[in-house]
N, C-alpha and C positions, 0 to 999 in steps of 0.2 A: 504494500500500500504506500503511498506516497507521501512523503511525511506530513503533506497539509491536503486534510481530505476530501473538504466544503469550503467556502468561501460566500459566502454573501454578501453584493454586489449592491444591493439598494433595495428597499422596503414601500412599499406603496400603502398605505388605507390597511394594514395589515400583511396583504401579498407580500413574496420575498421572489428577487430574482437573484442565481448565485449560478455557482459551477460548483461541479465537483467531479474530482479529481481521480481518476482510476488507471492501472497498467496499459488498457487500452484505450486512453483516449479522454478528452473533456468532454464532461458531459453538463451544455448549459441547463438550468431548470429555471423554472416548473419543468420538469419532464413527465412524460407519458410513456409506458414500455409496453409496447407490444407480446401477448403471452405465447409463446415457445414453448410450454409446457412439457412435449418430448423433442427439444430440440428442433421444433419448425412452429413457425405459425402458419395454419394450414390456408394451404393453395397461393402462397408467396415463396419466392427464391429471398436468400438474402441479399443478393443485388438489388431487388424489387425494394424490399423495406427500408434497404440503405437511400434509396432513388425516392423512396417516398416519403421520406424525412426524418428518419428512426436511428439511433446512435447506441443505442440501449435497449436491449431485450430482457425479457424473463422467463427462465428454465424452470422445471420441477425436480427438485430431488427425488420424488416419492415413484413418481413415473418412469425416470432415465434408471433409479435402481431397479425397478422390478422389468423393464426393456428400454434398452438391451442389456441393461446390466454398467455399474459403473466402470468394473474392470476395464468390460469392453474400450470404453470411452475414453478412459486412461492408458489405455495400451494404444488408440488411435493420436496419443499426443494431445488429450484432452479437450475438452468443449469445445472451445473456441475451432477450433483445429477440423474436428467430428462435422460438427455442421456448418462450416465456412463462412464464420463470422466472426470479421477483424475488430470488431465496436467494444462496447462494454457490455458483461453479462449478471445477472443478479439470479440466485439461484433462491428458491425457496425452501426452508430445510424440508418438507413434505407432513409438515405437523397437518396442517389443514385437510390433507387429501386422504391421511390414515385416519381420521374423524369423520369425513364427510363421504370417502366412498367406498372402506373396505368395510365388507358385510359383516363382516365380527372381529371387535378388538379390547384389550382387554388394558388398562392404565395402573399401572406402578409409580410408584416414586423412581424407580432403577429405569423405568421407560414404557415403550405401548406393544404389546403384541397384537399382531394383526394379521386375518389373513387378505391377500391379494383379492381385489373385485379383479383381473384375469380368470386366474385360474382354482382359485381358494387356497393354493397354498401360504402355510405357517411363517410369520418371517417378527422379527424383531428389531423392534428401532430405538435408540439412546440418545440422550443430545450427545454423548462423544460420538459414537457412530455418526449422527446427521452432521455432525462438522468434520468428519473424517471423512465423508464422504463427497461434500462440497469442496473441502481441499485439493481431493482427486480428480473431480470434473475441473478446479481450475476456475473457477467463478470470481471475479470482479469484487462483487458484494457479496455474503453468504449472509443469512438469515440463523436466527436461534432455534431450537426445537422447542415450541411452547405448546400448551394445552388448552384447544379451543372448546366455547361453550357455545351455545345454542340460546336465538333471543327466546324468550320465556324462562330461561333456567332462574333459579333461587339462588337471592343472594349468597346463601349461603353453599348452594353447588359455584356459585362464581367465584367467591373468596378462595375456595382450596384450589383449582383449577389456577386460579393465578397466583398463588404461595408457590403452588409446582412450576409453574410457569418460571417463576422468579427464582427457583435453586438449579433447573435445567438451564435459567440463562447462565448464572456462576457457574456453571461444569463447563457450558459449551466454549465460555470463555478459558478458562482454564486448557484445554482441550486442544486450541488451538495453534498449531507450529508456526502456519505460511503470515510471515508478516506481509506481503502482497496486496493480502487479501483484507477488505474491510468486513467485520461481523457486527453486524444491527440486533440490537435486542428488541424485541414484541411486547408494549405496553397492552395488558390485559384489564379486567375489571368492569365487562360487560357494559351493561348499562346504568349501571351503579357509580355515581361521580365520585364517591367518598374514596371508590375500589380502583380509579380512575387513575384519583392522587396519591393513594398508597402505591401504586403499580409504578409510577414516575418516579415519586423521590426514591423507592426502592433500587430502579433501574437504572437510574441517573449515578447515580453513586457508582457507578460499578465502570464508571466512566466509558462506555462503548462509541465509536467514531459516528455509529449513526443509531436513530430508534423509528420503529414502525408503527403502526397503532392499527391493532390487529382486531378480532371479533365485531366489527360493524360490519354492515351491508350484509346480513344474514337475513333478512325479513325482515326488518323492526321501521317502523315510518322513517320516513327522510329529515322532519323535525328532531327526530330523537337522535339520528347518524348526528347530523350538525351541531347537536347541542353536547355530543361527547367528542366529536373534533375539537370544539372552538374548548370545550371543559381542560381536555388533554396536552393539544397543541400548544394552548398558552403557557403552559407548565415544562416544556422541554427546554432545554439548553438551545440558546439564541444562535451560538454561532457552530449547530450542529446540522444535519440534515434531517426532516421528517419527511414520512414515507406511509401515506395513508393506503395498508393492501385492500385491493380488490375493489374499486371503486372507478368506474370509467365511462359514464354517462357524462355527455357536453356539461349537459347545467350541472352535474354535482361536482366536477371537477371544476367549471369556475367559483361556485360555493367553496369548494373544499382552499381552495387558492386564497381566499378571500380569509382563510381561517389559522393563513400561514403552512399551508403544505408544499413540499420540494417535489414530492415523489409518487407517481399512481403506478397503478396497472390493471390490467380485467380483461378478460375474454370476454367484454362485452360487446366490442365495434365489431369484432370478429364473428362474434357466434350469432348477431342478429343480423349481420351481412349476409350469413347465409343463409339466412331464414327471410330474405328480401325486405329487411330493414333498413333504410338507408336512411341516414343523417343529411337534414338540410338546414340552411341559415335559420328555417322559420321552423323547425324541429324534423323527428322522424316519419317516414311515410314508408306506407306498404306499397312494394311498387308490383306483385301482382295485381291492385286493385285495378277493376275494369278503366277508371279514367285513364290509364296511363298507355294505354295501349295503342291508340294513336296520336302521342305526345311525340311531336318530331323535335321539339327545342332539348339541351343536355337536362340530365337528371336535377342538376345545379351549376346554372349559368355564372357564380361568382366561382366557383371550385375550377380549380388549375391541374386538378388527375388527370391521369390518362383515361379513366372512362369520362367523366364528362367533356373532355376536348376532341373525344374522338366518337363516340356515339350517343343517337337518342335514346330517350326516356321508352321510347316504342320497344328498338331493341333490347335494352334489358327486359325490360316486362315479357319481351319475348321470349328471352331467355330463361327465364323464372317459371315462365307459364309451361316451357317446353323440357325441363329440366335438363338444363344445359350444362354440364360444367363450369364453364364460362363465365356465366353467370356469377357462382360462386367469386370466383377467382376476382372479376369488375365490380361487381360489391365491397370486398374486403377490401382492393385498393383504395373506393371510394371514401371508406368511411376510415379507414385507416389515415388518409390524405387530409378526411375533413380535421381529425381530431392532432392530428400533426401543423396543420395552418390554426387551428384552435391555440395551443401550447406558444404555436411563435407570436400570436397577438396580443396571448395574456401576458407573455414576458417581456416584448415591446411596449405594452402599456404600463406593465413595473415601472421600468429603465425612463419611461418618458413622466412618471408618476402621475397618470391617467387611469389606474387603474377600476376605480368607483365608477367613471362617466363607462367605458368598456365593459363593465359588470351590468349596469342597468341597461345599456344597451343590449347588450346581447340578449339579457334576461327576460326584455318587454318584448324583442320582436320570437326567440325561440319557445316553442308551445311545449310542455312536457308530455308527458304518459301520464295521464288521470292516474292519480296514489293509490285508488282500491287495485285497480287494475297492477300495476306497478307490481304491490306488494302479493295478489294473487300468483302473476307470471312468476317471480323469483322463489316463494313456494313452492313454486310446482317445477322448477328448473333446478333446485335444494333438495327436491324430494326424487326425481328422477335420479340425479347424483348420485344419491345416497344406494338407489337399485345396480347400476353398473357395476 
């Protein structure tokens, strides 16, 4: 790791624009990282991503261990090397995905067994193991192994959950050889503020280069997400980097921005691109929807992709309707592109300290996803999850 690992560059109405500092490369923020989960973000090259304005990606431990295997990936000369990508990489230690989608696991203090949603086989994971094993993929940033909970749990299933949280950060810390590499600790404590601020001063102390703020965007309203960003966010070290996981919707990333965040990611632009979701200035639209089918003008006339400079609103719809591959592939760039010129306006309006007038603007003309709905969808995309 490089011995100065953030820097912040100037503050806006709360926003921060900075850089930070990695083996591969600067990386300005706000940033946004596209999900790589096993080493690709599906139906792009990483020329495409690099071309589309991405410098920073995000891997899964949980995934790359159970295929192909880290070995593997380590004997190819490591991540970067594996999937040909020269940028920065942040790896997740895979706490999330052994809670969320292997069919039975079982929590220790010593760590989680779990069997594989593949194949059901038995396997075991530790925070030393999960940092021994992001060391071997070679990752940029590495993540801690923490213990996620679920919105409606008791405070009091929250508290131990984050007690564990917070001695698997001291181990992972301890655990760790490659100075290279930066390791971010997972501020825990649900939705309980009090469990918020014991989770911070606890994790602060332990002095780690960056922290993330992990268990939101589970289900729980968009009021409640913002009111334990802005609760959290305020309470971390100024000149460190935050890193809100799993959150990647336009408008909650310029909220989140607004609340003092560095850092996203989500398989959200991605996985609704494929499902003909596409992101426009005045929000999302379905673009099988019968109007669009002889829409000869681009999908989005301010958007500078390569699908909307090069084809109608017709043809995709066509593509959509006809189940094209294609399709897929001119979705994801689109929305991948939108939320990439997103990230460079919020940051351009930091550095110009515009950022308030560029918040309400964007805010009044983009329409969201009605909240019941919202909160229904990601239930039911939480809950399929948890089948795989």
């Amino acid at each position: 790791m490089p011995e100065k690992h953030f820097n912040l560059l100037k503050t806006s109405s709360g926003a921060r624009a900075g850089e930070l500092y990695t083996p591969h490369g600067t990386v300005p923020t706000p940033v946004f990282m596209p999900v790589g989960s096993q080493a690709t973000v599906k139906t792009l090259t990483p020329r495409e991503i690099k071309d589309i304005g991405f410098n920073m990606v995000l891997a899964n431990t949980y995934h790359l261990y159970l295929r192909p295997g880290i070995d593997v990936i380590e004997k190819m000369g490591g991540l970067h090397r594996f999937m040909a990508w020269d940028s920065a990489v942040l790896t997740d230690s895979g706490g999330y995905q052994v809670f969320s989608l292997a069919p039975l696991c079982k929590i220790t203090d010593e760590g989680v067994t779990f069997r594989s949603h593949i194949d059901g086989s038995e396997h075991f994971l530790t925070p030393e193991l999960a940092v021994k094993y992001q060391e071997s993929l070679g990752a940029d940033i590495m993540m801690v192994l923490d213990e996620c909970t679920a919105y409606g749990d008791s405070q009091e299933k929250v508290r131990r959950a984050m007690d564990r949280t917070h001695r698997w950060a001291e181990r992972c810390l301890k655990t760790q050889k490659r100075k290279d590499q930066a390791l971010y600790a997972i501020v825990q404590g649900g939705m309980f503020p009090e469990l918020r601020r014991q989770s911070v001063e606890y994790l602060t102390a332990l002095n780690f280069p960056g922290y993330a703020i992990g268990g939101l965007s589970v289900g729980e309203p968009k009021e409640t997400t913002f009111a334990m960003v802005e609760e959290t966010s305020a309470l971390l070290p100024v000149e460190k980097p935050r890193y809100l996981m799993g959150v990647g919707s336009p408008e909650d990333i310029v909220e989140a921005v607004a609340r003092g965040i560095d850092i996203f990611d989500s398989a959200l632009p991605t996985r609704v691109a494929r499902n003909g979701a596409l992101f426009t200035g005045k929000g999302r639209i379905n673009i099988r929807k019968a109007t669009y089918r002889r829409m000869e003008k681009p999908l989005d006339p301010d958007c500078d992709c390569y699908t909307c400079r090069t084809f109608s609103t017709a043809y995709l719809s066509h593509l959509f309707r006809s189940d094209e591959l294609l399709g897929l592939r001119l979705a994801t760039v689109h929305n991948l592109r939108f939320i990439a010129n997103l990230m460079g306006k919020i940051r351009n309006s930091i550095l110009e300290g515009t950022f308030d007038a560029f918040r309400e603007d964007f805010l009044s003309s983009y329409q969201t996803t009605n909240e019941q709905v919202r909160v229904e969808q990601k239930g039911r995309w939480l809950r399929s999850s948890r089948r795989r």
